[in-house]
C-alpha positions as CSV (number, residue, x, y, z in Angstrom):
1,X,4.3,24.4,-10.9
2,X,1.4,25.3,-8.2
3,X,-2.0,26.4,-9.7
4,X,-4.4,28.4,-7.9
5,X,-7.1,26.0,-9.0
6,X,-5.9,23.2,-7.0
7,X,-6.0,25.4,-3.9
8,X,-8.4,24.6,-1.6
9,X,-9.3,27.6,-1.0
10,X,-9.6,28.8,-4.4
11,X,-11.5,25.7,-5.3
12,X,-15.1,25.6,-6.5
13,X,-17.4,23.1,-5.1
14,X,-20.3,22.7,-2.4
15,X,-19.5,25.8,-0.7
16,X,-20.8,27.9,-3.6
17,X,-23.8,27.2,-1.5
18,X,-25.7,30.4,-0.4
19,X,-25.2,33.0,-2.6
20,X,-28.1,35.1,-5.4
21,X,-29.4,32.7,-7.2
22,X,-28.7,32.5,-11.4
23,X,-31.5,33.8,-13.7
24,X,-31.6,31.2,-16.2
25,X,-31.3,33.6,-19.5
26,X,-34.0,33.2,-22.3
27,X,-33.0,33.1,-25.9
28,X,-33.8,36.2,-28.6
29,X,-34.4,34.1,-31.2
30,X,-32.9,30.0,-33.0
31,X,-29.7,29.6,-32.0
32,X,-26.6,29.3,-34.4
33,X,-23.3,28.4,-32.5
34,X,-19.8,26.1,-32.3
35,X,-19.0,25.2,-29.0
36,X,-16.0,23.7,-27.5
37,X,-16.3,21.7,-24.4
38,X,-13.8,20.8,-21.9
39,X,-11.9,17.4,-21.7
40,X,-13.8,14.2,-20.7
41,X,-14.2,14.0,-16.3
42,X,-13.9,10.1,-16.5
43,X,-11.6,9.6,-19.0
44,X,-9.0,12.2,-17.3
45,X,-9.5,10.7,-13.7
46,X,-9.1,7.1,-15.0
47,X,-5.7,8.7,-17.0
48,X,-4.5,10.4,-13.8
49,X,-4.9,7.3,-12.0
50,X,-3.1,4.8,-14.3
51,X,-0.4,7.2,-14.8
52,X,0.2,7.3,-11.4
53,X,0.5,3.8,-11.2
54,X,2.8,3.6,-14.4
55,X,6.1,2.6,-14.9
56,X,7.5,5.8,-16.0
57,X,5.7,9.2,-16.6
58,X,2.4,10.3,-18.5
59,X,1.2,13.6,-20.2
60,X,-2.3,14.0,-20.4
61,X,-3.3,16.8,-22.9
62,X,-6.3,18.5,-23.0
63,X,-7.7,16.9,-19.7
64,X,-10.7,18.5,-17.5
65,X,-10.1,21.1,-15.5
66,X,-12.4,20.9,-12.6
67,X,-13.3,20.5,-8.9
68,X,-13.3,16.3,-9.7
69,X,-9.8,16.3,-11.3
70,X,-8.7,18.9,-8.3
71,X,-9.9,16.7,-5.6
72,X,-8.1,13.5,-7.9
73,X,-4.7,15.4,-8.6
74,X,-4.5,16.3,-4.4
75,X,-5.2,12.7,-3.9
76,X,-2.4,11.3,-6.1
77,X,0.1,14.6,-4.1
78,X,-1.0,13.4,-1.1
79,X,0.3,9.6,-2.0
80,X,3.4,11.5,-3.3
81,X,3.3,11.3,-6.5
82,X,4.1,14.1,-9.1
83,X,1.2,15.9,-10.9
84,X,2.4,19.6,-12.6
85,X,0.9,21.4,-15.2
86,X,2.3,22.8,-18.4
87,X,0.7,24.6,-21.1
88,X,-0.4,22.7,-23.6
89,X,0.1,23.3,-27.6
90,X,-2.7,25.4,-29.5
91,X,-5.8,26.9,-27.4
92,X,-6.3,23.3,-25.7
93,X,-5.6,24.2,-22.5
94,X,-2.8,23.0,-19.9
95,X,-1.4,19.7,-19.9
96,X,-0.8,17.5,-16.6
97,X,2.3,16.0,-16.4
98,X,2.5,12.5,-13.9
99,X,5.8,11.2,-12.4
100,X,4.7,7.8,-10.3
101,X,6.2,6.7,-7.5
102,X,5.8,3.2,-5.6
103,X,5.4,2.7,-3.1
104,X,2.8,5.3,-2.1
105,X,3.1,7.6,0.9
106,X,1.2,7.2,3.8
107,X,-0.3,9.7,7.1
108,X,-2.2,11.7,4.7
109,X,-5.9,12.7,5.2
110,X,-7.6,12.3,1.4
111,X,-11.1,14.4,0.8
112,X,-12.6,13.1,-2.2
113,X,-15.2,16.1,-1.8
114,X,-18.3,15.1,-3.8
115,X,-16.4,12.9,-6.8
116,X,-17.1,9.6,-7.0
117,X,-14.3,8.4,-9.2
118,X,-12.1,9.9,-6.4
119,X,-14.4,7.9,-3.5
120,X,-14.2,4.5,-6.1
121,X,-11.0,4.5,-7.4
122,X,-8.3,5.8,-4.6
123,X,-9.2,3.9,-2.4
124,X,-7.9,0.9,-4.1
125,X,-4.3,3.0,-4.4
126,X,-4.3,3.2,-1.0
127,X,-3.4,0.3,-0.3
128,X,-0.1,0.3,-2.3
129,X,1.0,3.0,0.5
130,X,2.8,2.6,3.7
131,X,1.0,3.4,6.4
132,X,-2.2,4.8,6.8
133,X,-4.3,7.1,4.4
134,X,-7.7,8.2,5.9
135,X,-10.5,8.6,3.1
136,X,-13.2,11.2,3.5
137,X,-15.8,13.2,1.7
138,X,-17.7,16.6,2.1
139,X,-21.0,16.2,4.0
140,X,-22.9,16.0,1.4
141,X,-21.4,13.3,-0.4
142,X,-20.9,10.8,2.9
143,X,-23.8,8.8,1.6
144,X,-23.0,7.6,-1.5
145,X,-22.5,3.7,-2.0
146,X,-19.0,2.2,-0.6
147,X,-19.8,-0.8,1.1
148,X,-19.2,-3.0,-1.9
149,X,-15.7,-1.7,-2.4
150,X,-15.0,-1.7,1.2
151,X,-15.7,-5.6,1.1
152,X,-14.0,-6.0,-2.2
153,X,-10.8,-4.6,-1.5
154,X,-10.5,-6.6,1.9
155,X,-11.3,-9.8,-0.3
156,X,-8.0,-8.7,-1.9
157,X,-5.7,-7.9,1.2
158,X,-6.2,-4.3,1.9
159,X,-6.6,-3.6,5.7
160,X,-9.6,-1.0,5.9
161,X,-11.1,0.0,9.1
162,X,-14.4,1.8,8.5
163,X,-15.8,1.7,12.2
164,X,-18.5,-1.2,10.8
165,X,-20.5,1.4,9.0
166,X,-19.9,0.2,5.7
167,X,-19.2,4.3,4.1
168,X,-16.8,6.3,4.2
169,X,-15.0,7.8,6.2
170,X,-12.3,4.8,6.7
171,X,-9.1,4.3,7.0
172,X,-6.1,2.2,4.6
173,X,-3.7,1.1,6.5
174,X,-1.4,0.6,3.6
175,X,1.4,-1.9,3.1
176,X,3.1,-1.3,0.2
177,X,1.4,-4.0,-2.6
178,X,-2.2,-5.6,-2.9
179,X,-2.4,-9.4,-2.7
180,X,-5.1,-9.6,-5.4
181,X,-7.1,-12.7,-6.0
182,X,-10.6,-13.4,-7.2
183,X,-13.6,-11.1,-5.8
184,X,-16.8,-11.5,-6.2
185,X,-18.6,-8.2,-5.8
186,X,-22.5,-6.5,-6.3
187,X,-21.7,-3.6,-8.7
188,X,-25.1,-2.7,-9.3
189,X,-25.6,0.5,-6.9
190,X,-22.1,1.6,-9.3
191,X,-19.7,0.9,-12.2
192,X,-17.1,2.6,-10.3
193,X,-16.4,-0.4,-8.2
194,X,-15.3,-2.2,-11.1
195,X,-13.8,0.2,-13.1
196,X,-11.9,1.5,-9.5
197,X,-10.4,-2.1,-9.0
198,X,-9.8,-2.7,-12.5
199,X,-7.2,0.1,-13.1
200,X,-5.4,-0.9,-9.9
201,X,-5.5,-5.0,-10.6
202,X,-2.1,-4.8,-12.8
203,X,-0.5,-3.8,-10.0
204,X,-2.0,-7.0,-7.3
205,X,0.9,-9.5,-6.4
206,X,-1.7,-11.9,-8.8
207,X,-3.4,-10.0,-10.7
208,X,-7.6,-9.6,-10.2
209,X,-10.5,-11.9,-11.3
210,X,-13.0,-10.0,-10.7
211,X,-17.1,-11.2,-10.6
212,X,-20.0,-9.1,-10.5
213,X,-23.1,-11.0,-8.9
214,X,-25.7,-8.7,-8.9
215,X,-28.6,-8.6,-11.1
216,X,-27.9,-5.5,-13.6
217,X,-24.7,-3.4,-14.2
218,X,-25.4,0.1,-14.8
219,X,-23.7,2.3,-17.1
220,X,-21.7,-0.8,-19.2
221,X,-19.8,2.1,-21.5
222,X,-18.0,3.3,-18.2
223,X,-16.3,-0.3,-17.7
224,X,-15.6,-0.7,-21.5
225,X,-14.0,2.8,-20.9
226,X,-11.8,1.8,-18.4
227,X,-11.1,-1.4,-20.4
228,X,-10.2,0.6,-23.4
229,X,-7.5,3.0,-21.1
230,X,-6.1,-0.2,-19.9
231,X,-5.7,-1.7,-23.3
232,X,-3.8,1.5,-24.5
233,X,-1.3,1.1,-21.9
234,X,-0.4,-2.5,-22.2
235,X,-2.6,-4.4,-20.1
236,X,-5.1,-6.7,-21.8
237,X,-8.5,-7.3,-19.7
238,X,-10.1,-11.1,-20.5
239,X,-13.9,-11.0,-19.9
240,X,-14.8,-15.1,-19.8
241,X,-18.0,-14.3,-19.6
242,X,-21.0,-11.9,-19.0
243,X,-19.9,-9.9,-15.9
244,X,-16.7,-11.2,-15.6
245,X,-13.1,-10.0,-15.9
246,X,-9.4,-11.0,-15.6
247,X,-6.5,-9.0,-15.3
248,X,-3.0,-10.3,-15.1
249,X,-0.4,-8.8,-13.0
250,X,2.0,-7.0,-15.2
251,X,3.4,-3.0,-15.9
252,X,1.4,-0.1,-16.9
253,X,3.0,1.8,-19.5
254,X,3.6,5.8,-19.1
255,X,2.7,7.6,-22.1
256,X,1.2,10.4,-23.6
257,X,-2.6,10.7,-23.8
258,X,-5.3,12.7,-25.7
259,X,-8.2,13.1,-23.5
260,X,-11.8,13.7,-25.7
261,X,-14.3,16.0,-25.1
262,X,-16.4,15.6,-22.0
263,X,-20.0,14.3,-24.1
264,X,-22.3,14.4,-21.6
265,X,-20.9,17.7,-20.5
266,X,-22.0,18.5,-24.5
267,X,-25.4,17.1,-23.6
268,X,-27.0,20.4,-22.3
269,X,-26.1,22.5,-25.2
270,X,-26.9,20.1,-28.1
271,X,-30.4,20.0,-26.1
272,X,-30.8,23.7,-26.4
273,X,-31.1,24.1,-29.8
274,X,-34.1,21.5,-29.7
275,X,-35.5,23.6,-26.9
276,X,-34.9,26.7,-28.4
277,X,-35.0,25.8,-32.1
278,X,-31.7,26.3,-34.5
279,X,-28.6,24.4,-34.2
280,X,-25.6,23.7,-31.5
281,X,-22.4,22.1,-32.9
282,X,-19.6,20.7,-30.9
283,X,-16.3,20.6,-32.0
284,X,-13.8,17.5,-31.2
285,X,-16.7,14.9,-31.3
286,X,-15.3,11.9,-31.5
287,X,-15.9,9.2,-34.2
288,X,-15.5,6.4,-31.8
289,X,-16.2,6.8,-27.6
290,X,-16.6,4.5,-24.8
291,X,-18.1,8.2,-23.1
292,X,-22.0,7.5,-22.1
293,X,-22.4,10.6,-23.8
294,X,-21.8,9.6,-27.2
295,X,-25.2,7.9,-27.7
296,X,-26.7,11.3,-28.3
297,X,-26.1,10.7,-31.8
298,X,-28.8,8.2,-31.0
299,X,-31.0,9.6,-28.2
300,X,-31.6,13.1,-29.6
301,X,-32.8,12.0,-33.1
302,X,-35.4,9.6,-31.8
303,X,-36.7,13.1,-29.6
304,X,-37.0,14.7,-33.0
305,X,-33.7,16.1,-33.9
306,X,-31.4,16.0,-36.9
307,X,-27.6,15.2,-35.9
308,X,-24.9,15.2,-38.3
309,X,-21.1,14.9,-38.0
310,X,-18.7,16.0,-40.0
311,X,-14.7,17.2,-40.2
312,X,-14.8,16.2,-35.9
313,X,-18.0,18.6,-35.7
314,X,-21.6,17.2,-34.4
315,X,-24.3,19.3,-35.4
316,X,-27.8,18.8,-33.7
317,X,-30.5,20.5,-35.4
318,X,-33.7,21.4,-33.8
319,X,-36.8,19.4,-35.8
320,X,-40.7,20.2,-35.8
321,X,-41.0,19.4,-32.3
322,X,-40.0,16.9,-29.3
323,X,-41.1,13.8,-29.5
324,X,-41.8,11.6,-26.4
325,X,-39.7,8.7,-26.0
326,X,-39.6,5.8,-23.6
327,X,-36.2,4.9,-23.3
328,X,-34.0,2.7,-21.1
329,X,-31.2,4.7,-20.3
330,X,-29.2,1.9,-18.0
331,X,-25.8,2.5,-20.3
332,X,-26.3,6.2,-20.0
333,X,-28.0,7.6,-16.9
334,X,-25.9,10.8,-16.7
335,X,-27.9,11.9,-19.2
336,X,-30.9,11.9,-17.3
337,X,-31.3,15.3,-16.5
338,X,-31.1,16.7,-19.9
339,X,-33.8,14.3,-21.1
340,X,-35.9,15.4,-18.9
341,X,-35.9,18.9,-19.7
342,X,-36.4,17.8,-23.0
343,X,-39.4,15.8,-22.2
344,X,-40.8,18.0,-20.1
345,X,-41.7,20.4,-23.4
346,X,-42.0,17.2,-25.5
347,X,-45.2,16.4,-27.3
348,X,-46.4,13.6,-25.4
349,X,-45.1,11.5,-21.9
350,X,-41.9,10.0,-21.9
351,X,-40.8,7.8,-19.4
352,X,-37.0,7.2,-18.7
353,X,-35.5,3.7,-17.2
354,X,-33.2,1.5,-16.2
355,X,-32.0,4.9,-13.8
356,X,-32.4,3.1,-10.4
357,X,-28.6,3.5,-9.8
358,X,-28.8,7.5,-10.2
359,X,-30.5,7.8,-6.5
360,X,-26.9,7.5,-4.5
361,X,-25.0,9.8,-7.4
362,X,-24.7,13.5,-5.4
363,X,-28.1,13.2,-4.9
364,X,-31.3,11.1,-5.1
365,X,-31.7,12.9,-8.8
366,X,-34.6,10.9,-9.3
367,X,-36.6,12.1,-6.9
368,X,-34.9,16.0,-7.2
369,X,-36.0,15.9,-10.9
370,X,-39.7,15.3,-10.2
371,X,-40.2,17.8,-7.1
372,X,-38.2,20.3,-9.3
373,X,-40.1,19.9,-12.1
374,X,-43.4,19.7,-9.9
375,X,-42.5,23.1,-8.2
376,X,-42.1,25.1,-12.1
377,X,-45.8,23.6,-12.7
378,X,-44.8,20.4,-14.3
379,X,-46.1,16.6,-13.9
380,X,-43.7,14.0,-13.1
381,X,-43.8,10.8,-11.0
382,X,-41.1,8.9,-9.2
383,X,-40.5,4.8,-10.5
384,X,-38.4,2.1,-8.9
385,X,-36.4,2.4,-11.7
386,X,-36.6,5.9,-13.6
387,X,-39.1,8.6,-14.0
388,X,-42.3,9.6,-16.4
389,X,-42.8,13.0,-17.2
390,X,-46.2,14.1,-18.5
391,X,-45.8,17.5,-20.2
392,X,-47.5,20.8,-18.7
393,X,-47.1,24.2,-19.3
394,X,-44.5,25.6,-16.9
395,X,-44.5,29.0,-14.6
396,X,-41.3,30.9,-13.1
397,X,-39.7,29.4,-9.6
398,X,-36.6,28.0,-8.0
399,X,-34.4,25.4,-9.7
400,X,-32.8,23.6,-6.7
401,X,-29.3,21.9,-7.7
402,X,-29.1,19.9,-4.4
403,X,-25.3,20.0,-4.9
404,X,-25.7,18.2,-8.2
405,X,-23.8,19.8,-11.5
406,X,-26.3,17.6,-14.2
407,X,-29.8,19.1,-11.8
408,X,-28.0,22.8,-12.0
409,X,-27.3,22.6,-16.2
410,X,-31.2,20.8,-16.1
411,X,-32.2,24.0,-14.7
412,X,-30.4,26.4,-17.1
413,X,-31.7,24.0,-19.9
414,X,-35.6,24.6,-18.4
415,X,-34.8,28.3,-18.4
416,X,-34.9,28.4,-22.3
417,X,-38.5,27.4,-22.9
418,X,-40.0,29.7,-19.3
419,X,-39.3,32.8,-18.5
420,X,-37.8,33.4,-14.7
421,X,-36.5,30.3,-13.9
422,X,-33.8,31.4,-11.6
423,X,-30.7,28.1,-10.2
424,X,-30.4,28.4,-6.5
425,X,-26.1,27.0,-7.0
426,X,-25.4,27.8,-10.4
427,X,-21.9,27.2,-9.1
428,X,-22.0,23.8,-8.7
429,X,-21.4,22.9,-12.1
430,X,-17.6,24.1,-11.4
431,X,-17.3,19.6,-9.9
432,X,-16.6,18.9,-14.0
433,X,-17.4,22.1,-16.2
434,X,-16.0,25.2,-14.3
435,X,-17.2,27.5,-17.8
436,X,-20.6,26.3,-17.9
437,X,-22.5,29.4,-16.9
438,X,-19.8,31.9,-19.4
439,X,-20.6,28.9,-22.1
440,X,-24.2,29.4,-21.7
441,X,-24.6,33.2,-22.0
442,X,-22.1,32.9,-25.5
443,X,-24.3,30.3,-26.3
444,X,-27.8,32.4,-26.4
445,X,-25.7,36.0,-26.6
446,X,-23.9,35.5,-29.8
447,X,-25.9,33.3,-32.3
448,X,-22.7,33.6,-35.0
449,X,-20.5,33.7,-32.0
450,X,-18.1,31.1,-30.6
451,X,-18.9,29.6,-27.4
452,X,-15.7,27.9,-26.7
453,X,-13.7,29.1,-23.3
């Protein structure tokens, strides 16, 4: 079955560039509302890649619908193998259906656009095809951190010729298999070069051993993620020791999978109710998550909110105030952006750390946090590591997204506390959450209403 949405020319992404900019609305009073968010952006790329390399087919219900899981389901077309979508049961959404095939197809051009599970993670499939597959990006996403996995995966027998630049674009010539081995390897500028070899290693000739030299590993919950996606399809990861893991060669079972909520897609509106006083609740929460976004149940109560969960619901309720925190947010720097915004109206400084890694996501969002922020009449100052916000009362002005969903939510999420705050790309936020802006208006429109899609 062909979907529109996976047409390229139908597809959202950086080239929603350009038009009116999106007046951040203003809510009439404490908000009241249920929302349903869309499937999890990491756990249905990591899904859509081990189905593909399964040994029979997969169903993923409930995944994300987005511009990431678009540029990942062309990928996997490209290398031949069989992605369709079927409606799914109830008001869930459509399912994807997976039919693998080995080896992979070669001559095919893959454009990971601005997703960096697509960039981390495909590249490793490519070398399972024959012949050549050419990896490549849009503009704006050609400087984001590769080198590591260039030299990982030739450590491990894949033939990659990247012109001695070290980024992408390159080219897999592909031949069929992986030899696999042990690797050494500096994840620390991203956790997607371990999670993007791990999901391939059961298919090496030898498996993977796979060591991490550098001096910190960012966002540790991603990696036990792709761990726990591994473990539910038959492959058991040993980890020997800190930084360290083993994965035998062996079959990847097909199956049928339930993907969660995307949490840190959540995080934006569980912030608005602290922002704009009331509650949020999000339906589907999880009781157990490897998702980053799951430590909200931890985050936003030390800012000053109440969060409860019952029946599968989380309910954040706005408190007195916001409370300045200083947190290090190493496990969980996706959620950056929202804690900002809620720093920025907290009642004292906060400063945020352990964020160094965020610089090469779509953009350095350390540094567009603090000169949007600056530019609205805010104080914030640029660390090696994160960023400390000093409260100030904040004036009307541009929100740039710099091709970046989280800065363009960040921006809607500022728009609650100051009037005319207007998003240069609201559209952006179509790379993982293609309802965010129809969300957000049911969000402050209807305070009994339901926000879900």
């Amino acid at each position: 079955m062909t979907d529109r949405r996976y047409s390229p020319e139908t597809r959202p992404g950086p080239k929603t560039a350009g038009k009116a900019p999106w007046a951040a609305p203003t809510p009439s009073g404490p908000l009241d509302a249920r929302v349903t968010v869309p499937g999890s952006k990491s756990l249905t790329n990591r899904e859509l890649v081990l189905a593909a390399l399964a040994d029979g087919p997969s169903r993923l219900r409930a995944p994300l619908h987005s511009d990431d899981s678009a540029r990942m389901i062309d990928a996997l077309r490209l290398l031949g193998v069989g992605v369709d979508i079927e409606r799914g049961e109830g008001d869930v959404g459509d399912d994807l259906l997976v039919t693998p095939v080995a080896p992979f197809a070669g001559g095919s051009v893959i454009d990971c656009g601005q997703a960096g599970t697509v960039m981390r993670f495909v590249a490793p499939l490519a070398g399972f095809a024959e012949g050549e597959v050419t990896m490549t990006a849009h503009e704006t996403a050609l400087h984001r951190p590769m080198g590591e996995m260039i030299k990982a995966l030739r450590d491990v027998g894949v033939d990659i010729d990247d012109g001695g630049h070290w980024a992408l674009p390159f080219a897999v010539r592909g031949h069929g298999h992986v030899r696999g081995g042990e690797v050494t390897i500096d994840a620390s500028a991203s956790s997607q070069f371990v999670s993007g070899l791990l999901l391939a290693a059961p298919r090496f000739d030898v498996g993977l051993h796979l060591i991490h030299s550098g001096e910190r590993l960012p966002s540790l919950p991603h990696i036990d993620m792709t761990i726990e996606t591994l473990a539910h399809r038959g492959v058991h990861v040993e980890r020997p020791g800190v930084g360290e893991w083993v994965v035998p060669a062996g079959p990847i079972r097909g199956k049928e999978v339930a993907i969660e909520p995307d949490l840190s897609n959540a995080a934006p509106f569980l912030a608005a109710a602290m922002i704009a006083g009331g509650a949020v609740s999000i339906t589907g929460w999880p009781a157990h998550s490897t998702q980053p976004g799951a430590l909200l149940t931890e985050i936003l109560p030390l800012m000053g909110a109440r969060a409860t969960r019952r029946g599968g619901v989380l309910t954040v309720t706005a408190g007195d105030g916001i409370a300045g925190v200083d947190l290090d947010l190493s496990a969980a720097g996706e959620l950056t952006p929202t804690l900002v915004a809620l720093a920025a109206f907290a009642d004292a400084p906060s400063t945020l750390y352990g964020i160094g890694h965020i610089r090469g996501h779509e953009t350095d969002r350390i540094a567009a946090l603090v000169q949007n922020l600056r530019a609205v009449g805010g104080e914030a100052h640029e660390l090696e590591d994160g960023i400390r916000i000093v409260p100030r009362p904040l004036h009307a002005g541009l929100w740039k997204a710099h091709h970046d969903h989280r800065l363009a939510t960040t921006g809607a999420l500022i728009g609650l506390g100051v009037n005319g705050i207007e998003v240069d790309d609201i559209g952006t936020t179509a790379k993982t959450m293609p309802e965010f802006p129809a969300l957000w208006r049911r969000l402050l429109g209807d305070a009994s209403g339901d926000a879900a899609a």
